[in-house]
C-alpha positions in Angstrom: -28.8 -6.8 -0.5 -25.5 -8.8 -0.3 -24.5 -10.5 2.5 -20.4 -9.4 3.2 -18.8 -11.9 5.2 -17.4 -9.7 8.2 -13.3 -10.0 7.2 -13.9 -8.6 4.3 -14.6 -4.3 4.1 -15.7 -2.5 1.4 -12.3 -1.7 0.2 -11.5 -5.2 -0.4 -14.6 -6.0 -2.7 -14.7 -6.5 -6.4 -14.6 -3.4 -8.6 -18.5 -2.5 -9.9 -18.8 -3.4 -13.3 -17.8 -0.7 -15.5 -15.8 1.0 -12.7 -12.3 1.6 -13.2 -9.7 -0.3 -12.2 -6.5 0.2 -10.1 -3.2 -0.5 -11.2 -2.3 -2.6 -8.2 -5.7 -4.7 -8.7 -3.1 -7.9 -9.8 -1.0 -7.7 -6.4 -4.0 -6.9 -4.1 -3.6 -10.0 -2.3 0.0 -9.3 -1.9 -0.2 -6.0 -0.7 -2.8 -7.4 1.7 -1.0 -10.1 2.7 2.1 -7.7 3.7 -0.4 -5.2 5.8 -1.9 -8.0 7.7 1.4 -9.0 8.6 2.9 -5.5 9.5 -0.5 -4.7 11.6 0.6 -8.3 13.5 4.3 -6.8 13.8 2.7 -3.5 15.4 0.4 -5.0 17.5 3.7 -7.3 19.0 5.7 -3.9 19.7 2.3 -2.6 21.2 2.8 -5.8 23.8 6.7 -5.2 23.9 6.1 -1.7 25.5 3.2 -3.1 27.6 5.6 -6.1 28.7 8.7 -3.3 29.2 11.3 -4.9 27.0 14.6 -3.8 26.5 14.3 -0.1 24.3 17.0 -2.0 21.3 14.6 -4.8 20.8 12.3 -2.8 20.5 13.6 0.0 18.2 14.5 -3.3 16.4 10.8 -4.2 15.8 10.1 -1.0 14.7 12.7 -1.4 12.2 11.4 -4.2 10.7 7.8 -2.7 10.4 9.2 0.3 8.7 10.5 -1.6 6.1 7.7 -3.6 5.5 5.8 -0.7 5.1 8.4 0.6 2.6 8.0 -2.3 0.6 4.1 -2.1 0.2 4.9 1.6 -0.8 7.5 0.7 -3.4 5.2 -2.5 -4.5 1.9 0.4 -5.1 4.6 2.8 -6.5 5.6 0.0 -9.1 1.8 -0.7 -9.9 1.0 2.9 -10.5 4.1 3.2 -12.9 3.4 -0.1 -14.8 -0.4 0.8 -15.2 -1.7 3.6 -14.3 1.0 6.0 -15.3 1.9 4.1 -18.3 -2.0 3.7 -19.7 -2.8 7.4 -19.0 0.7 8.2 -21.3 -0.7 5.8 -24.0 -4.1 7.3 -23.9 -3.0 10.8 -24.3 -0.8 14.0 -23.7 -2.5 15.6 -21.1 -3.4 12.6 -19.2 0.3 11.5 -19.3 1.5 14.6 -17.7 -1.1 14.8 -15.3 -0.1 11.1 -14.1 4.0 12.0 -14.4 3.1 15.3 -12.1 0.7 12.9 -9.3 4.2 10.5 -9.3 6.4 12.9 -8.8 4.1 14.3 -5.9 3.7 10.8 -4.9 7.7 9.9 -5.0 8.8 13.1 -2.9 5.9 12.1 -0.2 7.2 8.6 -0.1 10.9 9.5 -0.4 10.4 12.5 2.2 12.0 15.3 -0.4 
């Protein structure tokens, strides 16, 4: 058995061999990077409203994380388009559609239509 060291979780390992790969497998470390930093953001709002400080600040704060988050969505969004979408349309028909219809679906969740 492998020894995982503890900051890493299973989501965060290298694909199995033979085990398909995501489209946003190139920017992982971005994406990462961006959620570590947004969970640091929330955390300081958390303490904000612990600390009572002024409601504008705050709203402020939250702001910020909002977008941050909307930039990790647009970043995945990007990477589904570029491979996933785009090597299920090379591959075939039906597989093509099938991705188009799971980005639309994904596009109106992350758009709020």
């Amino acid at each position: 058995m492998t020894n995982i060291p503890d900051h890493l979780n299973a989501s965060e390992q290298a694909p199995a061999p033979g085990a398909a790969r995501h489209g946003y497998a190139d920017h992982k470390g971005d994406h990462l990077a961006r959620l570590h930093k947004v969970e640091g953001q929330v955390r300081g709002i958390t303490r904000m409203v612990d600390d009572d400080r002024y409601c504008i600040d705050i709203l402020t704060q939250i702001s910020a994380v909002t977008r941050a988050l909307q930039e990790v969505a647009l970043g995945l969004l990007d990477d589904h388009v570029r491979h996933c979408v785009t090597d299920a349309a090379r591959s075939n028909a039906a597989s093509g559609e099938e991705k188009f219809d799971e980005l639309t679906v994904a596009l109106r969740r992350t758009l709020r239509l």
